[in-house]
C-alpha positions as CSV (number, residue, x, y, z in Angstrom):
1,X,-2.2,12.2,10.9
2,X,-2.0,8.5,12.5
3,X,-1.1,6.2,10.7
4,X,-1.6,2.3,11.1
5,X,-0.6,-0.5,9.2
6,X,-3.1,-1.9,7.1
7,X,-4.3,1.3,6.3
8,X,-4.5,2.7,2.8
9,X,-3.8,5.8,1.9
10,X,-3.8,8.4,-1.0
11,X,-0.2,9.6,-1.6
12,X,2.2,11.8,-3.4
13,X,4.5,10.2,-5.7
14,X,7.5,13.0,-6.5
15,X,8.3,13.4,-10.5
16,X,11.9,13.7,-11.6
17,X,11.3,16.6,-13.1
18,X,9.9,18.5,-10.1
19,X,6.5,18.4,-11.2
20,X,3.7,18.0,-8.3
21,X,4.1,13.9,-8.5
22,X,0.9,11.6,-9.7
23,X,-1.1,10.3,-6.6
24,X,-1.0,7.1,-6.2
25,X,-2.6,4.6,-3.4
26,X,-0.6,2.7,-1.1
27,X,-0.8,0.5,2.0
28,X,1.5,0.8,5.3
29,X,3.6,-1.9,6.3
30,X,4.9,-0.6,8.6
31,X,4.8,-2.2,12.0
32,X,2.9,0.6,14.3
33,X,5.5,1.4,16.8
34,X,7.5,2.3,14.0
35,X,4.5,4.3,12.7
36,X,4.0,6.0,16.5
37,X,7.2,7.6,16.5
38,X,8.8,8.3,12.7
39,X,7.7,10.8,10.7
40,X,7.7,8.7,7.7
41,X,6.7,5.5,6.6
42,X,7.4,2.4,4.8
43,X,4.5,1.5,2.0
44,X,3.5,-0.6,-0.8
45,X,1.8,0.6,-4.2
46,X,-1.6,-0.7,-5.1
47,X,-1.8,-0.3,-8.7
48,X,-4.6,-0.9,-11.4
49,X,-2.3,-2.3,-14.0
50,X,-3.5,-6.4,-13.0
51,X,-0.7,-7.9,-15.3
52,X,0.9,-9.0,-12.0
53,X,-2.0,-10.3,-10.1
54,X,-0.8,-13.8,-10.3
55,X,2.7,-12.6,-9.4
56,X,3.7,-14.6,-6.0
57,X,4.5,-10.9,-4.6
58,X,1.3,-9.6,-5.6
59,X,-2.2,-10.1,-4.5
60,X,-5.4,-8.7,-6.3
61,X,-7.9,-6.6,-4.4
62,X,-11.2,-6.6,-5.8
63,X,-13.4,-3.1,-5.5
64,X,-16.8,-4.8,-5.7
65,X,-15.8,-7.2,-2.8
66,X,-16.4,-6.1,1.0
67,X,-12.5,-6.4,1.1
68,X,-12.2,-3.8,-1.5
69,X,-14.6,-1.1,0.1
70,X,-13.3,-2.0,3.2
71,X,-9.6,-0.5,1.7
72,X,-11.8,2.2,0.0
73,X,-10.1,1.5,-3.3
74,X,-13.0,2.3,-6.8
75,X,-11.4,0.3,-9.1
76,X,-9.8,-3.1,-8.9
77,X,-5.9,-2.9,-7.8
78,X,-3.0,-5.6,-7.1
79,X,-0.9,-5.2,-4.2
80,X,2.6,-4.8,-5.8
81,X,4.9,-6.0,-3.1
82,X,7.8,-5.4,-4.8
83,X,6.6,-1.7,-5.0
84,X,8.2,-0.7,-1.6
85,X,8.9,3.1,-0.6
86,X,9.7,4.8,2.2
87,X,7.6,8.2,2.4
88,X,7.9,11.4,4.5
89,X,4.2,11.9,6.0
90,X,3.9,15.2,4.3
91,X,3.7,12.8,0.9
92,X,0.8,10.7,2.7
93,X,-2.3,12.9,2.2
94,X,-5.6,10.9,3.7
95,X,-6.5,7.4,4.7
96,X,-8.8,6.1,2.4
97,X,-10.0,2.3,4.0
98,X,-7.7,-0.1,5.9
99,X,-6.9,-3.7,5.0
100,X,-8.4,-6.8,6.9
101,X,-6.1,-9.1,8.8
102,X,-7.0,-11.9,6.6
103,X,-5.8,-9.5,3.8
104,X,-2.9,-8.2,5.9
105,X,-1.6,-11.9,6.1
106,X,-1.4,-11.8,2.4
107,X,0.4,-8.8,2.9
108,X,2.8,-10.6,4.6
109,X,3.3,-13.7,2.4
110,X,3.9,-10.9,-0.5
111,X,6.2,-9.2,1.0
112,X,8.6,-12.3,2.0
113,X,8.6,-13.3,-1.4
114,X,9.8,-9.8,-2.4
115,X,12.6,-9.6,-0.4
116,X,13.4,-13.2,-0.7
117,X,12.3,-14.3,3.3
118,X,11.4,-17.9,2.8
């Protein structure tokens, strides 16, 4: 599969108790020449819990916006940036929509926050 950031994809999320995992959407963040040559990747979750949409780390992606069908998302999500994981590309199943770079900047912004890059 290749994989780009901005894209967003359905994933695997592995259950402690060995169980399949719940699937769970998340974006790449991963700059691409990373993405080009490792077999794994560095994502964020999008989740449809929107108690953090106001969150400085978190960013709200609306599904009945042209943002939100362009990510392919059915249901309104927030870009959790402090929801980081790295994933083996046998967890990432199919690319569902990619993020604008208007929305990728927010990405950005996010993600400093998170990790305290300011």
């Amino acid at each position: 599969m290749v994989i780009e950031r901005g894209h967003v994809i359905n994933a695997r999320f592995p259950h402690t108790s060995s169980t399949r995992g719940k699937k769970r959407q998340v974006v790449v963040v991963q700059a691409n020449v990373y993405n080009a040559r490792l077999r794994h990747a560095v994502v964020v979750q999008l989740t449809t819990n929107l108690d953090d949409k106001d969150d400085p780390a978190c960013f709200l992606l609306e599904a009945g916006t042209p943002e939100g069908q362009a990510a392919g998302i059915l249901h309104d999500s927030v870009f959790s940036g402090y929801l980081i994981s790295l994933m083996s590309e046998d967890r990432l199943q199919d690319v569902i929509g990619k993020l604008s770079d208007e929305a990728m900047l927010k990405v950005d912004a996010c993600l400093k926050t998170a990790m305290g890059i300011l």
